[in-house]
C-alpha positions as CSV (number, residue, x, y, z in Angstrom):
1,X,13.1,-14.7,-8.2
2,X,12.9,-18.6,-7.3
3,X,10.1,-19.2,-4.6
4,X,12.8,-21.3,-2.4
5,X,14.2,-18.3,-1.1
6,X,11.5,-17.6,0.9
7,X,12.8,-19.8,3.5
8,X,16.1,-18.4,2.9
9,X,14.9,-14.9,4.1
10,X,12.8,-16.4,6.9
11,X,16.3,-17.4,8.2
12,X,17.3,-13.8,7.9
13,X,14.2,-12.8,10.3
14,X,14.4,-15.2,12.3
15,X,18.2,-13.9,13.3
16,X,17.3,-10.5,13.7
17,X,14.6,-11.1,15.9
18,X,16.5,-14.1,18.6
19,X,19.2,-11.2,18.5
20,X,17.2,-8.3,19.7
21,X,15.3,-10.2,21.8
22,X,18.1,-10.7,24.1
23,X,17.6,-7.3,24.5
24,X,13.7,-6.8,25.4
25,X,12.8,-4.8,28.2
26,X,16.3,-3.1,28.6
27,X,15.2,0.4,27.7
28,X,17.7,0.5,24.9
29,X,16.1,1.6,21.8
30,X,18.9,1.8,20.3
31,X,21.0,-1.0,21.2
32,X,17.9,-3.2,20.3
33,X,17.7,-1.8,16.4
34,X,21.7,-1.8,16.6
35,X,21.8,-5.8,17.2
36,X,18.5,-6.2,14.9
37,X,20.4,-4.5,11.6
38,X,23.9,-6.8,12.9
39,X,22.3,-9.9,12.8
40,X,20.1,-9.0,9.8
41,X,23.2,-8.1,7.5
42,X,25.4,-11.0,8.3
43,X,22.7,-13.6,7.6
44,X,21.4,-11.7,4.3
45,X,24.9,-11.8,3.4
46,X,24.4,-16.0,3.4
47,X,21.5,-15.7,1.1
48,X,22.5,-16.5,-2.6
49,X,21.1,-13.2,-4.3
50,X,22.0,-10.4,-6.1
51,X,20.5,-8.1,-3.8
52,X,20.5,-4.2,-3.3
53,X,18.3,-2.7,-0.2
54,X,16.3,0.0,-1.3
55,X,14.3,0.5,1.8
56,X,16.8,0.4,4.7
57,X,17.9,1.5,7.9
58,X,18.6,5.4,6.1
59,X,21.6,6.7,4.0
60,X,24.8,5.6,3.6
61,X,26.2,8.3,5.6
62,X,23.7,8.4,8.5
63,X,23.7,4.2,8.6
64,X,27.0,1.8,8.8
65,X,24.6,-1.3,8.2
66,X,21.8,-2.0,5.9
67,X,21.7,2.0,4.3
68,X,19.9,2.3,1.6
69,X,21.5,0.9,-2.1
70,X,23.5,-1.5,-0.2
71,X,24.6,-4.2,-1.7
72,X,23.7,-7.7,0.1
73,X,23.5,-11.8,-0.8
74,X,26.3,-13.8,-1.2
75,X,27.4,-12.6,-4.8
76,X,28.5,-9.9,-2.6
77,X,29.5,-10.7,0.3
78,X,33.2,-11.2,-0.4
79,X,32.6,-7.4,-0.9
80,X,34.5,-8.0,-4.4
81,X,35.3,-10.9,-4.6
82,X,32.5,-12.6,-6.2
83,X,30.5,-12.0,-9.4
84,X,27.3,-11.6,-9.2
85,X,26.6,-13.3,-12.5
86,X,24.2,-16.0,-12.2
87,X,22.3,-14.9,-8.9
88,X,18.6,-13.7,-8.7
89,X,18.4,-9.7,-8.8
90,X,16.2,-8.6,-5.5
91,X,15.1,-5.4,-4.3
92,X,14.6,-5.6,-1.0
93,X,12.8,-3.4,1.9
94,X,13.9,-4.0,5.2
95,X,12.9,-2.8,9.5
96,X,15.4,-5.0,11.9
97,X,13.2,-4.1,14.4
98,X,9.8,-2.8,13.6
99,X,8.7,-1.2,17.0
100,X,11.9,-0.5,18.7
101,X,10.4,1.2,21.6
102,X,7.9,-1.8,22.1
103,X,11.0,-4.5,22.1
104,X,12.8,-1.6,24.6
105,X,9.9,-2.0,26.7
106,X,8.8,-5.2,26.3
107,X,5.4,-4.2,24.6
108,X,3.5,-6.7,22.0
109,X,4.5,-6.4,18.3
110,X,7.4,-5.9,17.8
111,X,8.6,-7.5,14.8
112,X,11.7,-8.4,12.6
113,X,10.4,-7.9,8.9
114,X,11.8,-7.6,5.5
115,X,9.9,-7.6,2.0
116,X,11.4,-8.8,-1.2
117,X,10.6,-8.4,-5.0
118,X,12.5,-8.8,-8.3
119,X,14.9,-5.6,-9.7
120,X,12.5,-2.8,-9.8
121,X,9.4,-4.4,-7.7
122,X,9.3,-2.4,-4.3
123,X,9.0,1.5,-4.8
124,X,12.1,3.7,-3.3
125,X,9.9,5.7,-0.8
126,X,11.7,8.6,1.0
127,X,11.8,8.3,4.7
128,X,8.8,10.9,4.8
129,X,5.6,10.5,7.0
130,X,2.6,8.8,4.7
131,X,-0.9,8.8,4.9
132,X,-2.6,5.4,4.9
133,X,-5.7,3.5,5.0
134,X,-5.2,-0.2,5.3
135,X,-8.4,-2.7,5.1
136,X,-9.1,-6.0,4.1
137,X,-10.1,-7.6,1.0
138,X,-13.8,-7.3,1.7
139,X,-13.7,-3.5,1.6
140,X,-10.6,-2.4,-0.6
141,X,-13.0,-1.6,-3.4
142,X,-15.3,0.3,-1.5
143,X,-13.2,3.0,0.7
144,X,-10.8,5.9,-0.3
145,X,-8.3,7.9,1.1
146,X,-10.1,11.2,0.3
147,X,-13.3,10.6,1.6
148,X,-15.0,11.6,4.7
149,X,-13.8,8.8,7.7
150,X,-17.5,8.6,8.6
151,X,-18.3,7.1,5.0
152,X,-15.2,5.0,5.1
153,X,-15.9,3.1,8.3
154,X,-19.8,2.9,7.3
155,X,-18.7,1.0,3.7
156,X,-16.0,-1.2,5.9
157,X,-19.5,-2.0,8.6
158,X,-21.2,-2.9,5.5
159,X,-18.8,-4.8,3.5
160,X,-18.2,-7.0,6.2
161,X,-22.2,-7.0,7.7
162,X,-21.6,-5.1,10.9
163,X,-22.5,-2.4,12.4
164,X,-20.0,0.5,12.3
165,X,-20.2,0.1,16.8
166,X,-18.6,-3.3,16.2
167,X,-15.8,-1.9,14.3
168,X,-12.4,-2.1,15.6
169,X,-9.7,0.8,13.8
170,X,-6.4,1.1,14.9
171,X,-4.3,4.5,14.9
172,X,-1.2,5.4,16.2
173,X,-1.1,7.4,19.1
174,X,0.0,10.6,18.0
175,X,-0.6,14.3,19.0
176,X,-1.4,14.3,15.0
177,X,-4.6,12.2,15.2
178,X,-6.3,13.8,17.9
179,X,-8.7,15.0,15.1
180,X,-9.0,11.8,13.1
181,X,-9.5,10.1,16.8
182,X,-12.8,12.4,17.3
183,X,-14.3,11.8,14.0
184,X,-13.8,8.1,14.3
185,X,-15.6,7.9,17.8
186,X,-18.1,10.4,16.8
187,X,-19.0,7.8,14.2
188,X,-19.6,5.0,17.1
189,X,-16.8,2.5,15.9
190,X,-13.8,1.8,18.8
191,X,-10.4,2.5,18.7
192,X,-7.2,0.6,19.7
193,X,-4.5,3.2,20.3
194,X,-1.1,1.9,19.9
195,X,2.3,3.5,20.5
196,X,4.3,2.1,17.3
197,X,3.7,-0.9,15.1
198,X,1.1,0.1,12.6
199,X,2.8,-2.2,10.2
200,X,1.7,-5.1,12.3
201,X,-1.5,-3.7,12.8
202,X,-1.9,-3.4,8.8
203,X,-1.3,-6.7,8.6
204,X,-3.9,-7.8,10.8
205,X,-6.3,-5.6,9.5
206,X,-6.0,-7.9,6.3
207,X,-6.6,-11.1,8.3
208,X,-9.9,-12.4,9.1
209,X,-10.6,-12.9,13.0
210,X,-7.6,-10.8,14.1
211,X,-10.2,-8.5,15.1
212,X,-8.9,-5.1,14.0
213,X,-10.7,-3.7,10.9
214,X,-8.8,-1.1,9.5
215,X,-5.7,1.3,10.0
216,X,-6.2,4.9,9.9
217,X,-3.8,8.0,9.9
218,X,-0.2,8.9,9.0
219,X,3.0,6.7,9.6
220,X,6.5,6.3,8.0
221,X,6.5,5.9,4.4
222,X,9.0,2.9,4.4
223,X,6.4,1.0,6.5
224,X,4.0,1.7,3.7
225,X,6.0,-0.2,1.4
226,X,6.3,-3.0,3.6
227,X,2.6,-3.4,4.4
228,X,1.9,-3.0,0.8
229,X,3.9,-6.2,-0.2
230,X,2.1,-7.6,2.9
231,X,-1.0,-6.8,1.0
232,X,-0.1,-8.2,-2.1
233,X,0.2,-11.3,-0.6
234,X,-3.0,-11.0,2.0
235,X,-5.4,-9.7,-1.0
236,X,-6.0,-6.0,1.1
237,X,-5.6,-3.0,0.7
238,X,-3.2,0.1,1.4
239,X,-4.3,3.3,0.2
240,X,-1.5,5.9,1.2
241,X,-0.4,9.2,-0.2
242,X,3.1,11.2,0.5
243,X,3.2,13.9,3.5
244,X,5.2,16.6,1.1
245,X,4.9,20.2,2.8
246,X,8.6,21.3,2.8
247,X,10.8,22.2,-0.2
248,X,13.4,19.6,1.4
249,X,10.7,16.9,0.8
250,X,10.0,18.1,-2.6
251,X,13.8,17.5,-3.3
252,X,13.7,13.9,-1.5
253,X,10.8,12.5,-3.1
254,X,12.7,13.9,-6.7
255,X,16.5,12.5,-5.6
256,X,14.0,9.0,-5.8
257,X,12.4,9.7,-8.7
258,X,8.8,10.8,-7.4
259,X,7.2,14.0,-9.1
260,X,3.6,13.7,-8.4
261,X,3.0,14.5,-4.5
262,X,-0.5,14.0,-4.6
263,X,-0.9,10.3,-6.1
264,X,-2.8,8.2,-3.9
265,X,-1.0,4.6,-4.1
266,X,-2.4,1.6,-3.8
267,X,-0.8,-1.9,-3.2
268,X,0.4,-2.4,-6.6
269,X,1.8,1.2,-7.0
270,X,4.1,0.8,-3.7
271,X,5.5,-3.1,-4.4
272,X,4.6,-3.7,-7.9
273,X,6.9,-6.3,-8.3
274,X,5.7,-9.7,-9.7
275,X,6.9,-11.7,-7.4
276,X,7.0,-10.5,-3.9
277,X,7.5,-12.4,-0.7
278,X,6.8,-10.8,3.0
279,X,8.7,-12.4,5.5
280,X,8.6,-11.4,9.9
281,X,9.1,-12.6,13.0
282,X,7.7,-11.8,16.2
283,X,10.2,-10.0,18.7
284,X,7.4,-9.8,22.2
285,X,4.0,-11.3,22.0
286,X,1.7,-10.0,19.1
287,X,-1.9,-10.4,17.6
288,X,-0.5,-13.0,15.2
289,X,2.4,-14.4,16.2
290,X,3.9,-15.3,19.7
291,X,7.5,-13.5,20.8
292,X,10.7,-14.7,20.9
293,X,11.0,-17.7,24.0
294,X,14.1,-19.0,25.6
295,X,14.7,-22.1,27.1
296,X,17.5,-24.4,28.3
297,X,18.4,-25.8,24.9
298,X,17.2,-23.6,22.5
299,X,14.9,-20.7,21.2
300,X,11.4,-20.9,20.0
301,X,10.5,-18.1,17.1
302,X,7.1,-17.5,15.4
303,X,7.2,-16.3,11.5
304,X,4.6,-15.9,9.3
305,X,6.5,-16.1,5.4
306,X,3.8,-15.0,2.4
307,X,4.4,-14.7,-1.3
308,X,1.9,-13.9,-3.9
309,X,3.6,-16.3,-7.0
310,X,2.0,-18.8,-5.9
311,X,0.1,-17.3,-3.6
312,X,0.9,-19.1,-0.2
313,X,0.8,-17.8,3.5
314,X,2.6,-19.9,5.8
315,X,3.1,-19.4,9.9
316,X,5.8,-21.4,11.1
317,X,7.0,-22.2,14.4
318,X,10.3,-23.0,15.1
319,X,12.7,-24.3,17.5
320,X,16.2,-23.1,17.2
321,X,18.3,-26.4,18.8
322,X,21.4,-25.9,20.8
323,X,24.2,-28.2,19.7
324,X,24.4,-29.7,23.1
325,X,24.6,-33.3,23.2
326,X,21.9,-34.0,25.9
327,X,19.5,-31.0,24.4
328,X,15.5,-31.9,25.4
329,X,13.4,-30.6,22.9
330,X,10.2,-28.8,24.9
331,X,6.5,-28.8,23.1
């Protein structure tokens, strides 16, 4: 998978997130994910891959865009007409609109994401709740998913030479956490409660000076596979393990090839791939990157793009130029 095409999927971001922006603040969930996945398919469609989505928007039956073993890239997006000898072979992970209730309120982070990794690089993770720990590269060798959360956020203090007061540990708000909530304030660290968006909050928990040190409790499965190729690129750390407590799960998790329900994965378990690139844009205002902004003769976005071969983190700001002939550009 040629490196180039990073830029090529930061187009495919960028899209999805100036089209559901349009929407922010509307109060349609919905409508919002609805023009997120539109926008998303027909630029991926432009995109000279072999591509098939393996983490998408659900099945085939239950999604009419973007379902999951979809077929994308422009070797098929004659829908037959094309041969797809010759192109790149991507797996690729996608959320139109990571945080749809944020962009339907106009909340920060919301996000336009997708991840991307050579045939057989991202894992096929059913759309099953996960739990997750998500830390930096300063403590990823020194926590674990099955100890105590008081000895977790006590090696994350040290690792980093704070006091476990000073921490900061983001976890969704959810009627599910109320116990993981006491044990973390019981410890002294604080807590940012947030109402979706832990995959933006994984992501800064891997960034120095984003001041959010780790990301505790259980969230969507698919979002684990995105912050994990987020990781690969960052140098964290996602330690996560599937929430299997039903027979229907059991026969999920098998229908994608997953037999052991109590492996812990790590990073390079859930996007192995050798090459992987991350790509997102920011929807409302976030931690690190600004919202989408209008203006007379354009649209400003903020994207971060990573990739791990070579390793290179870029955040790019751009302006999106109406073809007006008298356009001003605005700084």
């Amino acid at each position: 998978m040629e490196s180039d095409l990073s830029l090529e999927f930061l187009r495919v971001v960028e899209q999805a997130a100036i089209a559901c922006a349009h929407t922010m603040g509307q109060g349609d969930r919905n409508g919002s994910d609805r023009v997120a996945v539109e926008a998303m398919r027909r630029v991926m469609d432009t995109v000279p891959i072999d591509g098939t989505i393996v983490i998408g928007e659900g099945e085939r039956d239950e999604a009419p865009m973007l379902y999951i073993g979809e077929k994308v890239g422009s070797a098929h997006s004659l829908r037959g007409g094309a041969s797809p000898v010759g192109f790149p072979q991507v797996d690729i992970a996608v959320d139109p609109l990571e945080g749809t209730n944020l962009c339907a309120t106009g909340a920060p982070n919301a996000i336009a994401v997708l991840a991307a990794s050579n045939r057989g690089g991202l894992l096929h993770a059913p759309d099953l709740y996960m739990e997750k720990l998500v830390v930096g590269p300063s403590s990823k060798d020194h926590v674990s998913l099955d100890a105590p959360v008081h000895e977790n956020l006590k090696a994350i203090a040290s690792c980093l030479g704070r006091r476990v007061e000073d921490l900061v540990i983001v976890v969704l708000e959810r009627p599910r956490h109320e116990g993981l909530i006491d044990q973390i304030r019981s410890s002294g660290a604080r807590i940012r409660l947030i109402g979706d968006g832990d995959l933006s909050a994984g992501i800064a928990a891997a960034v120095v000076g984003s001041g959010i040190h780790a990301v505790m409790g259980t969230g969507g499965a698919p979002e684990g596979v995105l912050t994990a190729a987020a990781m690969r690129c960052l140098n964290g750390e996602i330690f996560a393990r599937l929430v299997v407590n039903k027979p229907e799960h059991e026969d999920r998790c098998r229908a994608m090839g997953i037999v052991d329900f109590k492996k812990v994965y790590r990073s390079k378990d859930l996007a192995p791939g050798s090459r992987v690139i991350f790509a997102a844009t920011g929807v409302t205002d976030g931690s690190l990157m600004k919202g989408v902004r209008f203006f007379g003769d354009g649209v400003r976005t903020s994207s971060v793009i990573m990739q791990n071969e070579p390793n290179r983190i870029r955040f790019i700001d751009s302006i999106h130029v109406s073809p007006n002939s008298d356009v001003k550009i605005r700084f």
